[in-house]
C-alpha positions as CSV (number, residue, x, y, z in Angstrom):
1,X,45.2,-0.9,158.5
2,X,45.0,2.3,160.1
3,X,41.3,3.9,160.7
4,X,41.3,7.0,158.3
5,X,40.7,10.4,160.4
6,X,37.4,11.8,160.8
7,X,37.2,15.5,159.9
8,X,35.7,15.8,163.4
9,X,39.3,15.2,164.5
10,X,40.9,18.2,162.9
11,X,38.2,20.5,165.1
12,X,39.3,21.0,168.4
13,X,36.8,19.8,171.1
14,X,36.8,23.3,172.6
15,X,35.8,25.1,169.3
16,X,32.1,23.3,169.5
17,X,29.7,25.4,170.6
18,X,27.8,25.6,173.7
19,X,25.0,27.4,173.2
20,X,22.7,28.9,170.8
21,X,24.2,31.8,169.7
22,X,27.5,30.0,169.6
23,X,25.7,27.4,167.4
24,X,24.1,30.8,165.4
25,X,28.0,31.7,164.2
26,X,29.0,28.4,163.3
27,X,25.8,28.2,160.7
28,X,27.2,32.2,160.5
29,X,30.9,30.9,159.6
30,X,29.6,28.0,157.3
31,X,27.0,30.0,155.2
32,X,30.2,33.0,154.8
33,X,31.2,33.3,151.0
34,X,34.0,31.0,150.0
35,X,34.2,28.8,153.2
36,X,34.2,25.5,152.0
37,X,34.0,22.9,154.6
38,X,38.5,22.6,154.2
39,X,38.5,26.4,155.1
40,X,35.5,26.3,157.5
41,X,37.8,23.9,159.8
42,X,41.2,26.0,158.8
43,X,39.8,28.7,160.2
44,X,38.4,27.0,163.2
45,X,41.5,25.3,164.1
46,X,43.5,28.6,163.7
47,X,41.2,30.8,165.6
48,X,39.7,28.6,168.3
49,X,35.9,29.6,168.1
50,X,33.6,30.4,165.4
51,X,33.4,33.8,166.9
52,X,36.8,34.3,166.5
53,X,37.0,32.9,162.8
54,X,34.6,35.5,162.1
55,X,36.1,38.4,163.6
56,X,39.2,37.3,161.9
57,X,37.8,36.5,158.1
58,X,37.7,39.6,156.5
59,X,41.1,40.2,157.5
60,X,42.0,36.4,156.2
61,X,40.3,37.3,153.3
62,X,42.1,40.8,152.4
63,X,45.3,38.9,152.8
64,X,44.1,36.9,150.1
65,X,43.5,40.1,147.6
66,X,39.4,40.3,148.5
67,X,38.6,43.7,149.7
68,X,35.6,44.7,151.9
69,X,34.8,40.9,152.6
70,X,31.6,40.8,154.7
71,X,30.6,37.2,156.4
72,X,27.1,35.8,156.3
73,X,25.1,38.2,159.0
74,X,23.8,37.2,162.2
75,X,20.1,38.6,161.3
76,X,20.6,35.8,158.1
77,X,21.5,33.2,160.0
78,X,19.5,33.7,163.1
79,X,16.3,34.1,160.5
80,X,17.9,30.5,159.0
81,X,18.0,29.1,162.6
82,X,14.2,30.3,163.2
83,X,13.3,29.0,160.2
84,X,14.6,25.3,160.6
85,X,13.4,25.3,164.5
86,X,9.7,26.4,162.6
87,X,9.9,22.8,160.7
88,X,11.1,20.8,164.1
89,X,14.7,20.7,162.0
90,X,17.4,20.6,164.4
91,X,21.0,21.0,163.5
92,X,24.3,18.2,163.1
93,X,27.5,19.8,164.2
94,X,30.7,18.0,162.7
95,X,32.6,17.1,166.0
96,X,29.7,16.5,167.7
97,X,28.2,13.7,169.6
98,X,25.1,13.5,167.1
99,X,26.7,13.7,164.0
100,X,27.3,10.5,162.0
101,X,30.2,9.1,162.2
102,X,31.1,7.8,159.2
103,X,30.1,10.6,157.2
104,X,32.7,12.4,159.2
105,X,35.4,10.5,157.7
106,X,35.2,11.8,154.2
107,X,37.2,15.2,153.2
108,X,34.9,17.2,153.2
109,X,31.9,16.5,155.6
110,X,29.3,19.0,155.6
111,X,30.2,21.1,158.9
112,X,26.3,21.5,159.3
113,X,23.2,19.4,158.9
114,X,19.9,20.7,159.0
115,X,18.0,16.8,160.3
116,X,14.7,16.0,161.0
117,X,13.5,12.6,161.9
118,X,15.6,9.8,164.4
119,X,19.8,11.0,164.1
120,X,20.2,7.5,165.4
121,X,20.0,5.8,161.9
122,X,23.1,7.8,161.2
123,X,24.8,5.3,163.8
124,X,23.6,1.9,162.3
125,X,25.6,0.2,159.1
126,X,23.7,1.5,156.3
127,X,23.9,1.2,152.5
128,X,23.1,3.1,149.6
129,X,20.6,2.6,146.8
130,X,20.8,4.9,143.8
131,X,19.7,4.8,140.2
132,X,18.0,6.6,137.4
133,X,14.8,8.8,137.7
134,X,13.3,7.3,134.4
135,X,13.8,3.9,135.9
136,X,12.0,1.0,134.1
137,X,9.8,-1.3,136.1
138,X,12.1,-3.7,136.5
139,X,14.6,-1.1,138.2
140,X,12.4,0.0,140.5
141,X,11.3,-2.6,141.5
142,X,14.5,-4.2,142.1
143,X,15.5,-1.5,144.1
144,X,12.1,-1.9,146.7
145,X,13.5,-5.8,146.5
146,X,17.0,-4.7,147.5
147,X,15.9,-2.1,150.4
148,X,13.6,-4.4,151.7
149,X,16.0,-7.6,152.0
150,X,18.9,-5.7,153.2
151,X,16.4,-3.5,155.5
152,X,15.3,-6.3,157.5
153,X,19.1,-7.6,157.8
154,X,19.5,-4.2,159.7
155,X,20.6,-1.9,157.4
156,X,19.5,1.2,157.0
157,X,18.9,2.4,153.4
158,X,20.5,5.8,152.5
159,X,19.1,7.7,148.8
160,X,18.3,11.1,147.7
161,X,14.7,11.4,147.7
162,X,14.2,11.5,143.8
163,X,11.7,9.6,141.2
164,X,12.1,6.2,139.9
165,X,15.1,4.0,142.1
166,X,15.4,6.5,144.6
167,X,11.4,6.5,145.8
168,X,11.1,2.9,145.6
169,X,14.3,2.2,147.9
170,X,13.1,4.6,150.3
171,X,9.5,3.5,150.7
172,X,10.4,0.0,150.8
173,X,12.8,0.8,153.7
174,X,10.6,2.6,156.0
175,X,9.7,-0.3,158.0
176,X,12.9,-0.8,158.9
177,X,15.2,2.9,158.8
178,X,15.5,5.5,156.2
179,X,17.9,8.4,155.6
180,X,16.7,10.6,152.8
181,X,19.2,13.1,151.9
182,X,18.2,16.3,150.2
183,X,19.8,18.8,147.2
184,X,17.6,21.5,148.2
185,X,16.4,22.9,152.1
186,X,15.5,20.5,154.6
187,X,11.8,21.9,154.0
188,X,11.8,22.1,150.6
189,X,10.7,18.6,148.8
190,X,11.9,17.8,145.6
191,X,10.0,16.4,143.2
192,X,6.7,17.5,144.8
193,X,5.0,14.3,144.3
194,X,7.3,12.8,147.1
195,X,5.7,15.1,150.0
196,X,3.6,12.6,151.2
197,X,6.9,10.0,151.4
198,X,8.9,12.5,153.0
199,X,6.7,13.3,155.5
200,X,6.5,9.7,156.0
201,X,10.4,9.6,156.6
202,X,10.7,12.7,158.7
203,X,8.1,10.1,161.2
204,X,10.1,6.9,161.0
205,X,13.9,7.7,159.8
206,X,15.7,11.1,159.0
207,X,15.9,13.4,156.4
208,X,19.1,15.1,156.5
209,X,20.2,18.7,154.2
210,X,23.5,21.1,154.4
211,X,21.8,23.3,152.4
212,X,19.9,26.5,153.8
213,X,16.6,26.0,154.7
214,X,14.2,27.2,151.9
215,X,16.5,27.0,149.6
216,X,15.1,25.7,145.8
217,X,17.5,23.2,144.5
218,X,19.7,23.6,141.6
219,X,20.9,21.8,139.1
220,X,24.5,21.8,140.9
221,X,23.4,21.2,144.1
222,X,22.7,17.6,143.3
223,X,26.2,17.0,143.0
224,X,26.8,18.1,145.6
225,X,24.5,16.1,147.6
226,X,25.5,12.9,146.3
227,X,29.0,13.2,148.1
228,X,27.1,13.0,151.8
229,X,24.5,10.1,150.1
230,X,27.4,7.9,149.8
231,X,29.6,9.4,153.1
232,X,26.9,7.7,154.8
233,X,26.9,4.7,153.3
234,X,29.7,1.5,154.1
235,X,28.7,0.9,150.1
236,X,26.2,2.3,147.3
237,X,24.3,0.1,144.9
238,X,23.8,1.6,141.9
239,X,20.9,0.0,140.6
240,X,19.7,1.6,137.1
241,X,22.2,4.6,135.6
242,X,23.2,5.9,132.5
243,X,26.8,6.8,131.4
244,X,26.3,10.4,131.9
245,X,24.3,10.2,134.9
246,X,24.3,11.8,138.7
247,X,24.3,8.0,139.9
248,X,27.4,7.7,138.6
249,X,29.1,10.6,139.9
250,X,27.7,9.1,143.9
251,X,29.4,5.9,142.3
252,X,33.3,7.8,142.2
253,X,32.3,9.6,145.3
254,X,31.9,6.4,146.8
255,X,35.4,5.1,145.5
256,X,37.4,8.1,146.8
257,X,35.6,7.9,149.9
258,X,36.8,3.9,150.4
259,X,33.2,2.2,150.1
260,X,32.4,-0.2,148.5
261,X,30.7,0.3,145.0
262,X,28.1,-2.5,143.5
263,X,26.1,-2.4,140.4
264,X,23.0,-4.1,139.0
265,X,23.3,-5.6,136.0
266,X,21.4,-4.8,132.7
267,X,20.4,-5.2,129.4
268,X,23.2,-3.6,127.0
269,X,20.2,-2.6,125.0
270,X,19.1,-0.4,127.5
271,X,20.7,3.2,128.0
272,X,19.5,2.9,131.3
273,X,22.1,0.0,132.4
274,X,25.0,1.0,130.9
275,X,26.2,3.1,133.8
276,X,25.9,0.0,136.0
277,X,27.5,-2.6,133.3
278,X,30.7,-0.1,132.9
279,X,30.9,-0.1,137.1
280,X,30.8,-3.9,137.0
281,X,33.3,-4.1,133.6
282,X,35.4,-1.9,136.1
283,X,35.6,-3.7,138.8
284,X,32.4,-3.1,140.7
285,X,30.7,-5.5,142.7
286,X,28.0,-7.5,140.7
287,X,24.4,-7.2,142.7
288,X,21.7,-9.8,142.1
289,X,20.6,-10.0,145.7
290,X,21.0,-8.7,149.0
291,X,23.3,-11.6,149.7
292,X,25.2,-10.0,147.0
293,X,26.1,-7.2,149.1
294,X,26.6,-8.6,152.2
295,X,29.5,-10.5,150.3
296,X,31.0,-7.5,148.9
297,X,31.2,-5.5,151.9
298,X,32.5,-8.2,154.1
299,X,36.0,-7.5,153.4
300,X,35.0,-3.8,155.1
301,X,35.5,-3.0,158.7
302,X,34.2,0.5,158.7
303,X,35.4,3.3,158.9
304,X,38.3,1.5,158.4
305,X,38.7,3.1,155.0
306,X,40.7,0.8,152.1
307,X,43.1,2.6,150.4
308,X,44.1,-0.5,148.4
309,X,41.8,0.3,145.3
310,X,42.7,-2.7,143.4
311,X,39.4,-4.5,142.4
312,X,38.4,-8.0,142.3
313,X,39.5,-10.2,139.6
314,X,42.2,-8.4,138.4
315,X,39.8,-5.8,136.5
316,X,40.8,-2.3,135.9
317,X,40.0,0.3,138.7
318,X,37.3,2.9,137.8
319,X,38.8,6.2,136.8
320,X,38.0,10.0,137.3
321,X,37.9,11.4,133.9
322,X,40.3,13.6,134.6
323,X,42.8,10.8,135.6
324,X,44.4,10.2,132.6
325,X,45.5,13.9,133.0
326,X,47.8,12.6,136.0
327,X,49.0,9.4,135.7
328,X,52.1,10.6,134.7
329,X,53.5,13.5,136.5
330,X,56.7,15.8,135.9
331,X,59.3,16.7,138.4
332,X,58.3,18.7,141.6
333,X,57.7,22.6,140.8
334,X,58.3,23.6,143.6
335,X,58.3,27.5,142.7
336,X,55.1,27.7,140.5
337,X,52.0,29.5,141.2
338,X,49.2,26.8,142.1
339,X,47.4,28.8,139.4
340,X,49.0,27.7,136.7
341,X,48.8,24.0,137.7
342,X,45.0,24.1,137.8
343,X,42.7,24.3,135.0
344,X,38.6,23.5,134.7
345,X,39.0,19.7,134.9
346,X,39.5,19.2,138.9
347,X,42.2,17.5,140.3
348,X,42.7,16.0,144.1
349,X,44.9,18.2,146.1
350,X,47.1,15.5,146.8
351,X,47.8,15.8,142.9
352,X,49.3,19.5,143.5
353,X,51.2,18.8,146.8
354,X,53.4,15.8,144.7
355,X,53.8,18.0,141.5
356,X,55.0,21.0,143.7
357,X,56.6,19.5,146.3
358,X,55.6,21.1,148.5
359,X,54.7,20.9,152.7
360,X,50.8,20.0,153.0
361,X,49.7,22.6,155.2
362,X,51.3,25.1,152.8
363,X,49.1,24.1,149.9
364,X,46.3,24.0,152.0
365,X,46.7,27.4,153.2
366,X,47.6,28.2,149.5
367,X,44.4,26.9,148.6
368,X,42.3,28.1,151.0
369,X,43.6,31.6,150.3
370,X,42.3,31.3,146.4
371,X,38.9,29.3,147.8
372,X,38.2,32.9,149.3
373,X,39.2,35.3,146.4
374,X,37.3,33.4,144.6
375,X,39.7,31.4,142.2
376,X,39.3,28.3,142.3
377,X,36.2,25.8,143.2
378,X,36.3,23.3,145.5
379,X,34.6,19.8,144.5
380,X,33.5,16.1,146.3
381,X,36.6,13.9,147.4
382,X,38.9,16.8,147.8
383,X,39.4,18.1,144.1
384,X,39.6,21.8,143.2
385,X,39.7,23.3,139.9
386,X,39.8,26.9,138.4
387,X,36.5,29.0,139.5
């Protein structure tokens, strides 16, 4: 099976930057309104430099209908730059030599991490451990059990830093590597109770953030996050998690991003498990043990990425909601506004370049166009909606 690309392969080796102020206007470029990480390496591709992207966005962004576009300012991102240097943060490039590798293989890799701690653990096989903040006893500590088994197989244990599943999996992984991935700035520790544990992990693994430093974490930006927990990650055990929960959402991530995805099983009496008994009813690897998830990612040879998303056993795949939306499609339209194919419930681009027929790069330019005048949103694995 051919090796999926890494979005560090669509950035030419030349646009990386070479010094500090060239590093300044790529954080410049990336922290612009409307450059998602798809128009962020557009524009880098098309204009060579981040220098050159910026000179060239406003006019980009006129010929998109926005008038009197202004990109992020170099006194912003140079005050962002001092800030992270102030914490001993130091900053990931996509395409280069310190950035992990496998996250660079989903669609849209942060072009910027903020890390502090050892970038090395972004090189070893890792998996990761997610599950409900409210989790019971027996959640958490099956998630300490998990981390520490798999931890001292050489895997390093990837979560997000919250209560309950998240906290026990990361400080039963210390011993052996860590990466705590954050919604909010690299220096800015949510919930507070965890400071002491993330000072811990900034000492022996890595905590890593795309957002701007200082920044306060949203409700959104968790989301968000959840698409780089599991780009990390060859699979993600989702240990406790309710319906309606942010574990699942890491769970698709995962699926669109080729990993594996594993599930402890619980009580159907608790609202807690029944995120993780729908994954397993859906084809979802069933986790008791660490040997559990050894077996279930054997048949991976990352970042060999499957795109055969046929489970085992014959069970049912597990859907996007919105994917009984397009199962069925109509003939190509190949004359329609991309507008009037898009709605509030997103849909992968791949969707619009079959239902429109037309070229790729044309509805990516088509989209990137409407990412900067502000109609439409761009979403984890690839999916855009209306704004």
């Amino acid at each position: 099976m051919p090796e999926k690309p890494s979005c560090s392969d669509k950035i030419p080796s030349s646009a990386l930057p070479t010094t500090e102020q060239g590093a300044i206007a790529w954080l410049r470029l990336f922290r612009s309104s409307r450059v998602g990480p798809t128009t962020f390496i557009r524009l880098l591709r098309e204009h060579g430099s981040a220098e050159a992207a910026l000179a060239a966005l406003p006019e980009v962004a006129a010929a998109a209908g926005v008038r009197n576009y202004v990109p992020c300012s170099r006194a912003i991102a140079e005050e962002e730059w001092a800030a992270a240097l102030a914490v001993a943060a130091r900053p990931l490039l996509l395409g280069a030599s310190d950035y992990p590798p496998l996250l660079a293989t989903i669609a849209d890799a942060p072009p910027l991490l903020w890390a502090i701690g050892d970038p090395a653990l972004g090189f070893r096989a890792s998996v990761a451990l997610v599950g409900a903040r409210n989790a019971s006893a027996i959640g958490t500590r099956m998630s300490a059990q998990l981390a520490r088994d798999l931890g001292a197989l050489g895997y390093v244990i990837v979560s997000g830093l919250a209560r309950g599943i998240d906290t026990a999996a990361h400080s039963a992984a210390i011993e052996h590597g860590t990466i705590a991935v954050q919604a909010g700035g690299i220096d800015t520790i949510y919930p507070a109770a965890n400071t002491s544990l993330a000072a811990e992990i900034a000492d022996r693994g890595l905590r890593l953030s795309e957002m701007p430093v200082g920044h306060e974490p949203r409700p959104q930006d968790f989301p968000r996050r959840n698409r780089i927990i599991s780009g990390l990650a060859q699979g993600v055990v989702v240990v406790e998690g309710a319906l309606r929960s942010g574990s699942l959402i890491t769970a698709r991530n995962a699926l669109d991003q080729g990993r594996e995805v594993m599930a402890v099983p619980g009580s159907p009496l608790d609202p807690r498990a029944g995120g993780c008994n729908q994954l397993i009813r859906d084809g979802a690897a069933l986790v008791r043990t660490a040997e559990d998830v050894l077996e279930a990612l054997a048949s991976q040879k990352m970042p060999h990425i499957q795109k055969d998303r046929t489970p085992r056993n014959g069970a049912r795949p597990i859907e996007h909601p919105q994917s009984s939306e397009t199962v069925a499609t109509p003939p190509p339209r190949s004359d329609e506004p991309l507008l009037t194919l898009l709605g509030p419930v997103p849909v992968p681009e791949d969707v619009l370049i079959r239902e429109t027929g037309r070229p790729a790069a044309q509805i990516a330019a088509e989209l990137t166009d409407l990412e900067l005048s502000g109609q439409i949103r761009r979403h984890p694995g690839g999916l855009v909606s209306l704004a």
